[in-house]
C-alpha positions as CSV (number, residue, x, y, z in Angstrom):
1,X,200.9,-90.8,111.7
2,X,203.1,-92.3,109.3
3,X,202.2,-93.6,105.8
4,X,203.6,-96.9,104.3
5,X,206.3,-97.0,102.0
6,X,204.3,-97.4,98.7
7,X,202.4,-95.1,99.4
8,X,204.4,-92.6,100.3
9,X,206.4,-93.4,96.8
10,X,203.6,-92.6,94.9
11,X,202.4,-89.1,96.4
12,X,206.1,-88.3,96.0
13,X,206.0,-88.7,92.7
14,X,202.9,-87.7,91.7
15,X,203.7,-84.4,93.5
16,X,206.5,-84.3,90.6
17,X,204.7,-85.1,87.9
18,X,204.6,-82.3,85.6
19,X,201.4,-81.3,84.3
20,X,171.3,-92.4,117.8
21,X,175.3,-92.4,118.1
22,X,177.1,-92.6,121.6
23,X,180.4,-92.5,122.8
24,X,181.6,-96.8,123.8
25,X,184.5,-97.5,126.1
26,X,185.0,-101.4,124.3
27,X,185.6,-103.7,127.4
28,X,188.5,-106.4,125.9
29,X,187.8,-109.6,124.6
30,X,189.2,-112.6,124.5
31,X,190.1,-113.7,120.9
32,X,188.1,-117.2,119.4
33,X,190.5,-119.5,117.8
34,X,191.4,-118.9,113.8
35,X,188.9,-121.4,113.0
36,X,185.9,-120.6,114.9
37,X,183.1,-118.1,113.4
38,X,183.3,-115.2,114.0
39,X,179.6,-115.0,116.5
40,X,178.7,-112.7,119.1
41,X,176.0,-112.0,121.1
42,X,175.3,-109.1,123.8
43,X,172.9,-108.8,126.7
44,X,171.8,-105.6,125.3
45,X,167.5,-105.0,124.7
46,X,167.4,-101.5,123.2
47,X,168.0,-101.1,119.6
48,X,167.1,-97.9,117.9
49,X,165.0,-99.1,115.1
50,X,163.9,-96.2,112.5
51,X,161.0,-98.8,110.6
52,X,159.0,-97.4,108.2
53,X,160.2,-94.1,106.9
54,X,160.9,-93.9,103.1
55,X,164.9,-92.5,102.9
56,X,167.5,-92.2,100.1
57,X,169.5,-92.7,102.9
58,X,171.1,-96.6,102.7
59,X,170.0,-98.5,106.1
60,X,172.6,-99.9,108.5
61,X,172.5,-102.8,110.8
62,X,169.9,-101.5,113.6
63,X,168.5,-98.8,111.9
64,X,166.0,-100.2,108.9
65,X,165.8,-96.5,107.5
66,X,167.9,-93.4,108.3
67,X,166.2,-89.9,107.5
68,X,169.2,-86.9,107.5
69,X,170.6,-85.9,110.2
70,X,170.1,-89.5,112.4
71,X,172.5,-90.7,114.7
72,X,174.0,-93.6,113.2
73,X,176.5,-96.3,114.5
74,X,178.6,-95.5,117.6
75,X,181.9,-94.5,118.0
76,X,185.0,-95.5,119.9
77,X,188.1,-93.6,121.4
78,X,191.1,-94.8,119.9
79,X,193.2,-96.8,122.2
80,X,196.5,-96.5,120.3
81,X,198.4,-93.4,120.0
82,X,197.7,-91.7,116.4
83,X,201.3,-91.7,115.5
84,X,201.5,-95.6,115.6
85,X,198.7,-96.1,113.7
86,X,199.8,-97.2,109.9
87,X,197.8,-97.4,106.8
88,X,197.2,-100.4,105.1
89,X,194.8,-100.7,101.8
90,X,194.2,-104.7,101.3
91,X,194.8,-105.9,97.8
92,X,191.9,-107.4,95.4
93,X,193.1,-110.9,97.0
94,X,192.9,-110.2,100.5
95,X,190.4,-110.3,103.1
96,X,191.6,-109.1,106.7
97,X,192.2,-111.5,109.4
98,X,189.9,-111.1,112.0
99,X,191.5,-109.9,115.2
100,X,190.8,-109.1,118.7
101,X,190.5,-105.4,117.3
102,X,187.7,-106.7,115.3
103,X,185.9,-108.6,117.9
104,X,186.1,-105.8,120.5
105,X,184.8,-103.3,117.7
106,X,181.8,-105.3,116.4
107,X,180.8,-105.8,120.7
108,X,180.9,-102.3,121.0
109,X,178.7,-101.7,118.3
110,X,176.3,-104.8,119.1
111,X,176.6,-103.1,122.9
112,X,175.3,-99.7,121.8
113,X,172.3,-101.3,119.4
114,X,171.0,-103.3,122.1
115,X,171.4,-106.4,119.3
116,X,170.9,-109.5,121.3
117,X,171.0,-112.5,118.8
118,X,173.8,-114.2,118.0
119,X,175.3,-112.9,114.7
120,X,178.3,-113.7,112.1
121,X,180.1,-110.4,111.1
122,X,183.2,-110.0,108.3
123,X,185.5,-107.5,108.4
124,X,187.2,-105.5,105.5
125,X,188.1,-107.9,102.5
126,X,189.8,-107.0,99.1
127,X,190.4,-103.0,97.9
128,X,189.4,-101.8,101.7
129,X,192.0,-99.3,103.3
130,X,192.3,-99.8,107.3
131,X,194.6,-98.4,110.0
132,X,196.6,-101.3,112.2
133,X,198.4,-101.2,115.3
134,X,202.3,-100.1,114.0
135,X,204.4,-99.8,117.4
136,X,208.3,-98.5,116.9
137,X,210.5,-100.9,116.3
138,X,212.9,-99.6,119.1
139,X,211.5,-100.4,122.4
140,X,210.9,-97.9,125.3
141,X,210.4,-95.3,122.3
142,X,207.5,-93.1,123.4
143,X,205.1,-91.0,120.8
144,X,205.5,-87.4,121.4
145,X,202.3,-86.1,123.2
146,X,202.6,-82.6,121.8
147,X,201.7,-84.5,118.2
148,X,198.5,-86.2,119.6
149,X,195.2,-84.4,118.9
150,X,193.1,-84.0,121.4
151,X,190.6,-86.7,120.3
152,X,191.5,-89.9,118.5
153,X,188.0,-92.3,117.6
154,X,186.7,-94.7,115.3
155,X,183.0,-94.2,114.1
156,X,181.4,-97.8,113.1
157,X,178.7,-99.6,111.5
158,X,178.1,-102.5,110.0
159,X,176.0,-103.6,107.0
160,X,173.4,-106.2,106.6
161,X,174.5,-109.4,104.4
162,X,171.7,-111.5,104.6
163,X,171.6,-115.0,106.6
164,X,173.8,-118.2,107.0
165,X,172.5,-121.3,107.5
166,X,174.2,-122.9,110.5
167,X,173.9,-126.1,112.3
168,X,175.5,-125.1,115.7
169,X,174.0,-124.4,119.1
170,X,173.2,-120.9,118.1
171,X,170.5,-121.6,115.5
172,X,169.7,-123.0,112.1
173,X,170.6,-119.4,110.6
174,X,172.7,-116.4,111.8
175,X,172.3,-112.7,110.3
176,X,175.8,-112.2,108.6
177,X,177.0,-108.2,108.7
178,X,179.6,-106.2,107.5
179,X,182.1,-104.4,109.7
180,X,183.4,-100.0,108.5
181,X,185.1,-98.3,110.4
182,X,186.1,-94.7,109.7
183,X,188.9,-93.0,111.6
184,X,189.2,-89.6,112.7
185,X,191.3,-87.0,115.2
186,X,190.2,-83.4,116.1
187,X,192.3,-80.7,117.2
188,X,191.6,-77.7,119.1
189,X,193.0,-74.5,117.9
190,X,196.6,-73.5,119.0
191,X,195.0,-71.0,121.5
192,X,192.6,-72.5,122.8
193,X,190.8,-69.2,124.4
194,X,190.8,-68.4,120.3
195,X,189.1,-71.4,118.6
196,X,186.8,-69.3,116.0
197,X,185.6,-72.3,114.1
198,X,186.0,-75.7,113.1
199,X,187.2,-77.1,109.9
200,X,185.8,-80.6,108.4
201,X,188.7,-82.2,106.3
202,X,187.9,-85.0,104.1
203,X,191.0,-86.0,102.5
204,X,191.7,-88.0,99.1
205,X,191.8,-91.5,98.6
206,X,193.8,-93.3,100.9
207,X,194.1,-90.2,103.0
208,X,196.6,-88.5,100.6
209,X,198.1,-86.5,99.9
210,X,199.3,-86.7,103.6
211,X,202.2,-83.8,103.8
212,X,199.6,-81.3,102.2
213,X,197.1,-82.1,104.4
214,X,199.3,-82.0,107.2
215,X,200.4,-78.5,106.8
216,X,196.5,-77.5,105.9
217,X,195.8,-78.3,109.6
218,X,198.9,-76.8,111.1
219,X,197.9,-73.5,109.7
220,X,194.3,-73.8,110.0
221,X,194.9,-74.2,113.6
222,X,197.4,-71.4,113.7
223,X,194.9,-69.1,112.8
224,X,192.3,-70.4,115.4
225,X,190.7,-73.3,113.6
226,X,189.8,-76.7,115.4
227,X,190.3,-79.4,113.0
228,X,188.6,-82.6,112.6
229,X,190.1,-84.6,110.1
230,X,189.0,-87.9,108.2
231,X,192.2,-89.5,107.8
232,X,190.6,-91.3,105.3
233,X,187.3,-92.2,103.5
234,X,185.5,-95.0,105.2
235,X,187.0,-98.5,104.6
236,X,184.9,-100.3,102.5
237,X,185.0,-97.0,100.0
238,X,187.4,-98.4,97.9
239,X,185.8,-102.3,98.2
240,X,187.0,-104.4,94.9
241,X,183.7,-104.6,93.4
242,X,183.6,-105.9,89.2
243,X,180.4,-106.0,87.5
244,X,179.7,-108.3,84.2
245,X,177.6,-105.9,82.0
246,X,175.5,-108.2,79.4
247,X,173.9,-107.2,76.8
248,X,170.3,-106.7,77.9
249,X,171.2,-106.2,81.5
250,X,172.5,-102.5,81.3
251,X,170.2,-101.1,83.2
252,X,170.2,-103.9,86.1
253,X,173.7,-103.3,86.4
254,X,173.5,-99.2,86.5
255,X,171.1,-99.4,89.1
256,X,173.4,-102.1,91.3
257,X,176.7,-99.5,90.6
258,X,174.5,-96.3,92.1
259,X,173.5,-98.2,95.0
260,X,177.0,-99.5,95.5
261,X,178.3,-95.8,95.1
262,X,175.3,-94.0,97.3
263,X,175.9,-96.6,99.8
264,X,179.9,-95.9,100.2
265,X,179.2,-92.1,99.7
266,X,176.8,-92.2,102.7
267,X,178.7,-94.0,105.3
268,X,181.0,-90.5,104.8
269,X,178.2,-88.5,105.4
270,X,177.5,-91.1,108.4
271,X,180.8,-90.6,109.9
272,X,181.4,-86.9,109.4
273,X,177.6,-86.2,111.2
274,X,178.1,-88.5,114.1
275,X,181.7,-87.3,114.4
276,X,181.1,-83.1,114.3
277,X,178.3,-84.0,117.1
278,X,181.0,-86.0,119.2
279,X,183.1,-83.3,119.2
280,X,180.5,-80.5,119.7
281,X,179.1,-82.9,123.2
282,X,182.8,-83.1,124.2
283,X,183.9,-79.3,123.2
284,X,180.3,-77.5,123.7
285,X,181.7,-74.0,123.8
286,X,182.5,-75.0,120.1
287,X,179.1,-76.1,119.2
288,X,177.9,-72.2,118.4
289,X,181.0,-71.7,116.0
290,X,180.7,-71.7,112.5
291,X,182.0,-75.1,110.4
292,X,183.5,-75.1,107.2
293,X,183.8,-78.6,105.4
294,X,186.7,-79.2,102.9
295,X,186.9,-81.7,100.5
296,X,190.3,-82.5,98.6
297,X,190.3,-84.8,95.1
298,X,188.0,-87.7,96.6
299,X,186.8,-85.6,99.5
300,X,185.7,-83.2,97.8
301,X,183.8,-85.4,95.0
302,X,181.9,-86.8,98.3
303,X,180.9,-83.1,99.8
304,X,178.1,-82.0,98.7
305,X,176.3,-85.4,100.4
306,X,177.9,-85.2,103.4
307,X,176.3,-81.6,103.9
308,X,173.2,-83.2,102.6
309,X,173.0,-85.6,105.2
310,X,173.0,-83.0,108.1
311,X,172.9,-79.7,106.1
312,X,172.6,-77.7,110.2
313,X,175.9,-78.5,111.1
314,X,177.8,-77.1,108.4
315,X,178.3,-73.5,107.7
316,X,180.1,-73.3,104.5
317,X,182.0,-75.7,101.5
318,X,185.0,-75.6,100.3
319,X,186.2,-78.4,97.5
320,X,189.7,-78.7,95.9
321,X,190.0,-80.5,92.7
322,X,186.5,-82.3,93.0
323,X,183.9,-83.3,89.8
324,X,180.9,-85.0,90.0
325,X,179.6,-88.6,88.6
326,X,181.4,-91.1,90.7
327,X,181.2,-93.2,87.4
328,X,182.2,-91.2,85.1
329,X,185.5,-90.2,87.5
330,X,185.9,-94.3,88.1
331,X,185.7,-95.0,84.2
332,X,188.1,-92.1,83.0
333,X,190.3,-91.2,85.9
334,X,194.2,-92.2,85.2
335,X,194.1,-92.9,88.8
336,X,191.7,-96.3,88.3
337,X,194.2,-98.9,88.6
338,X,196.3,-97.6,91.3
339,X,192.7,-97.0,93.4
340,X,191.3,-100.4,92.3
341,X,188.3,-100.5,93.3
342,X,185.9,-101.0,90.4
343,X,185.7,-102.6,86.8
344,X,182.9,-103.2,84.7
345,X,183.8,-105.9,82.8
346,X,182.3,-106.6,78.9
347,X,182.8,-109.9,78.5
348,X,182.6,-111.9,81.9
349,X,183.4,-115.2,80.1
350,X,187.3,-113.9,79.7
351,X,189.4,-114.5,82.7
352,X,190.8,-110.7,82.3
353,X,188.5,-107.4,82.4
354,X,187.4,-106.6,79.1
355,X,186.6,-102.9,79.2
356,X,183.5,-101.4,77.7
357,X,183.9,-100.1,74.4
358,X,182.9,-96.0,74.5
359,X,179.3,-96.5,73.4
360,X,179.0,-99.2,75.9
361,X,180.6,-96.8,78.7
362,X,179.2,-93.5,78.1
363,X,175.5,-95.8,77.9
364,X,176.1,-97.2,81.8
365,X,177.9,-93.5,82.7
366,X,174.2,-92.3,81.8
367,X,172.4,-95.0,83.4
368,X,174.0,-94.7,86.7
369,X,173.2,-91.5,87.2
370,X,170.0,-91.7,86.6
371,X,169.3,-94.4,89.0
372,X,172.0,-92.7,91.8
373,X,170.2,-90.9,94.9
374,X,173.3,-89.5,96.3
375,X,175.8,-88.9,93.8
376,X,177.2,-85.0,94.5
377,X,175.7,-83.8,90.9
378,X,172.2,-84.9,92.4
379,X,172.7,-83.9,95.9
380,X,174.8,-80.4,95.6
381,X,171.6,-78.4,95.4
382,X,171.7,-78.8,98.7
383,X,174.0,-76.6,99.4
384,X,172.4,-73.6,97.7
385,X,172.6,-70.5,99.7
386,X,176.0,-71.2,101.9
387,X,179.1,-70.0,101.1
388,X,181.0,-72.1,98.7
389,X,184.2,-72.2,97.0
390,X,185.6,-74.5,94.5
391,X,189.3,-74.8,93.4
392,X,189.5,-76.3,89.7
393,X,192.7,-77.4,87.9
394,X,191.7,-77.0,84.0
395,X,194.2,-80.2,82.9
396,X,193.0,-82.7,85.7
397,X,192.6,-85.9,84.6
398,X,192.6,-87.6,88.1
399,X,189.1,-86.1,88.6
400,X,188.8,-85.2,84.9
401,X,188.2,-81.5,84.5
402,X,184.9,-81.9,83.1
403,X,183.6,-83.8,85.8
404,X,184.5,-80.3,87.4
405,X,182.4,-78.4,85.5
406,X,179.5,-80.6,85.5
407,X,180.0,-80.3,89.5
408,X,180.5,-76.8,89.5
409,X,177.4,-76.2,87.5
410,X,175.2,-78.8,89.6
411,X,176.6,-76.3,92.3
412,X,174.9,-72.9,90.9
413,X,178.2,-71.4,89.6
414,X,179.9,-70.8,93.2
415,X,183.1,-68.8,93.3
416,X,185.8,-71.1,91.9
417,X,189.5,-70.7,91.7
418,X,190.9,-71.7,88.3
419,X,194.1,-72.8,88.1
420,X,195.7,-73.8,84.5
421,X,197.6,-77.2,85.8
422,X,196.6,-81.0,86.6
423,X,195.6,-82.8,89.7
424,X,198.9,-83.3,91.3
425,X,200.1,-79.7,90.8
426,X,197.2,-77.9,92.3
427,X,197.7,-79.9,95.6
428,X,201.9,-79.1,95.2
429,X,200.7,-75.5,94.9
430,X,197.7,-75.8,97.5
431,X,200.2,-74.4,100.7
432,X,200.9,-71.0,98.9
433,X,196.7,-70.8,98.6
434,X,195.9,-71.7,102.1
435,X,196.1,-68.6,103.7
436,X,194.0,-67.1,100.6
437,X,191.5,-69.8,101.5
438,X,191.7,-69.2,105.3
439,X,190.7,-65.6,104.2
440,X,188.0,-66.5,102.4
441,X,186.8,-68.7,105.5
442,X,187.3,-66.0,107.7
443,X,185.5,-63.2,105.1
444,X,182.8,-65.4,105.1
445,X,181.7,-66.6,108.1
446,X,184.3,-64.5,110.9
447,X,183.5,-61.1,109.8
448,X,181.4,-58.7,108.9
C-alpha cells in the first residue's frame, strides 16, 4: 500500500522536524444513475435488534443498544489487492461520490441485518479518510503476492440520520443512514508453525506514520507475531464537524462534542472487536494466544476504549505517544489544521472561525469531559490489572505532553518510557525501541 503524495510529504518532513458480525461475500450491483437516490432494499427478515438495554455504548443502524463485547456490523473481504488500495482524506468541501463500491457495501450490510425497508444511505462527506481502487498505471503489472497479507476486509456500519420525506413509489419517508467503513489486513507470523501471539495495531491519523508502522510489523512478525493492522481509524473519525458555542449554550454544546467524540471513538472499538473475532474464527489455533493492542499518536489516544469494549480479547496495552481528553488534544494540538476535523467557533455570525478565547476553551475542555462516556481518561480504568506500557515524549505538542500525564495517571501509573524529544522524533526513534518493546511483550505475556 502506497500513500498519496501529500501525504507522504508531510510524514517526511515531520520525521525531520527537530524537536452479531458475519463474514459477507457482496454479490455486484448494478450502479443507479448520478441522479437517482441512493435507495435499497433487501429480502432479508432477521435483524439483530439489542432493544432495551441501557449502554454508553453509541447504537448503530440494527442494533438500538450495544452492551461490550456485541457483534456489531459485518464485514467484507477486500476484493482489491492491498497494494492498490490508495488513501484519500476528503477535504471540508467534499462529499464522496457514491459508487458501485458504495452500493455493494451498504447491500451487504442491509443483507446481513435482515433490513427489509427501503432506505436512503450517504456515504463519507467532508474531513472523512477512505481507501479507493488505485490500479498501476502500466498495464499487465501484477502486485507482488508475497506483499499481500493473508486477510484483506472492510468492517462496516452505518449510522442512523433520522427520516426523509419522499414522494416516490417507495413511501412518504425513508430512514436516511450513514455509511463507515474501517479497513484492515492480518498477517500470520513469518513461521507459521511459530505464531505466539497477535498484535493489534491502531495507527495515527490517517494511518501515519506509514514507513514506521511498516517496519513495526515486519519485525513483530519476525519474531512470531500475527499482526492485524487498522490501516487507519474509522472514516468518519476525522468528519468536519464546527460547533457555534453561544453564550448560554456551553453546556449544550459540551455535551453534543462528547457524543460526537464517544461515537467516533467507539466505531474503533467496533471494528477492532468484530475484526480480532474474524480472525480468531478464520485462524482458531490462534484464538488461545495472547493479544497485545498497540496504539501510536491517535491510536493510542483511542486504546484504552477499544479494550473497554471487549476487555476478554486483549491480553496486554501498549500506547506510544498517546494523552487523554480528545478535546483538549483537538483544541491545543499543532497538528489541528492539518487533521481538520473540528472547530469550535466563538462567534458564528463571522464567516471565518473565531477561536475561543482561553477562559472560553479551558470552560468547554471541562465541560466535555464531564459529559464524555468514552473518552480514554474515563475509560482506562479498565484496563487495571493487565500489563501496560506507555511510551511518552516530554516536548510533544502533537498530543501535548500533559494530555500524557493526565492519561498516564487515569492509567494507575503503568510502566512508561520517557523519552526527552517531541512527537515526530519518538516515532523517528521508535525502530531502535521495537525489539525493547517486543521484549517487553514477550516478558510479559510469553514467558515465565
Amino acid at each position: 500500500m502506497r500513500y498519496g503524495a501529500n501525504i507522504r510529504t508531510l510524514l517526511i518532513l515531520s520525521i525531520m522536524l527537530p524537536a452479531g458480525c458475519r463474514s459477507v461475500y457482496p454479490r455486484t450491483l448494478v450502479s443507479q444513475p448520478e441522479s437517482a437516490p441512493a435507495v435499497a432494499s433487501t429480502s432479508s427478515t432477521t435483524a439483530p435488534q439489542t432493544q432495551g438495554r441501557d449502554s454508553i455504548w453509541p447504537a448503530r443502524w440494527g442494533f438500538a443498544s450495544i452492551a461490550p463485547g456485541d457483534r456489531v456490523g459485518v464485514i467484507v473481504d477486500l476484493e482489491t489487492p492491498v497494494q492498490q488500495l490508495a488513501p484519500a482524506h476528503l477535504s471540508r468541501f467534499h462529499q464522496l461520490r457514491i459508487d458501485e463500491t458504495e452500493y455493494t457495501d451498504m447491500h451487504a450490510l442491509a443483507s446481513s441485518l435482515g433490513q427489509i425497508d427501503p432506505y436512503k444511505f450517504q456515504a463519507e462527506g467532508p474531513g472523512c479518510f477512505i481507501f479507493v481502487d488505485n490500479p498501476p498505471s502500466d498495464e499487465g503489472k501484477e502486485p507482488d503476492e508475497d506483499k499481500e497479507p493473508d486477510l484483506a476486509f472492510k468492517f462496516i456500519t452505518a449510522q442512523e440520520a433520522g427520516t426523509i420525506k419522499t414522494g416516490g413509489a417507495v413511501g412518504d419517508e425513508l430512514k436516511q443512514v450513514l455509511l463507515e467503513r474501517t479497513w484492515m489486513t492480518y498477517r500470520s507470523a513469518k513461521d507459521e508453525s511459530e505464531t505466539i501471539g497477535t498484535v493489534v495495531m491502531m495507527p495515527g491519523m490517517f494511518g501515519t506514520p506509514e514507513p514506521v508502522i511498516d517496519g513495526l510489523e515486519r519485525y513483530f512478525n519476525s519474531k512470531g507475531w500475527a499482526v492485524l493492522r487498522m490501516l487507519s481509524h474509522p472514516s468518519r473519525f476525522t468528519q468536519r464537524q464546527q460547533f457555534a458555542v453561544e453564550e448560554g449554550r456551553e453546556t449544550q454544546v459540551a455535551k453534543q462534542v462528547a457524543e460526537m467524540f464517544d461515537t467516533r471513538t467507539a466505531e474503533a472499538a467496533y471494528a477492532a472487536s468484530a475484526s480480532l473475532r474474524h480472525v480468531h474464527e478464520r485462524f482458531s489455533d490462534h484464538a488461545d494466544k495472547p493479544v497485545v493492542l498497540l496504539g501510536m499518536s491517535g491510536g493510542a489516544m483511542i486504546l484504552p476504549t477499544v479494550y473497554s469494549f471487549d476487555p476478554d480479547l486483549y491480553d496486554a496495552g501498549v500506547m506510544i505517544a498517546g494523552g487523554g481528553n480528545f478535546l483538549e488534544i483537538n483544541t491545543r494540538s499543532n497538528y489541528k489544521k492539518w487533521i481538520d476535523a473540528v472547530d469550535l467557533d466563538a462567534d458564528p455570525s463571522d464567516t471565518e472561525v473565531q477561536p475561543l478565547d482561553d477562559d472560553q476553551a479551558r470552560e468547554m475542555i471541562d465541560l466535555y469531559l464531564v459529559n464524555s462516556r468514552l473518552d480514554s481518561l474515563k475509560t482506562a480504568e479498565s484496563m487495571y490489572g493487565i500489563p501496560m506500557l506507555m511510551l511518552h515524549g516530554s516536548s510533544d505538542k502533537a498530543v501535548p505532553s500533559s494530555t500524557g500525564d493526565a492519561l498516564y495517571e487515569a492509567l494507575g501509573k503503568p510502566e512508561r518510557w520517557v523519552y526527552p524529544v517531541g512527537h515526530e522524533l519518538i516515532f523517528a526513534g521508535l525502530p531502535m525501541q521495537t525489539p525493547k518493546i517486543e521484549r517487553w511483550m514477550r516478558e510479559q505475556l510469553i514467558e515465565e
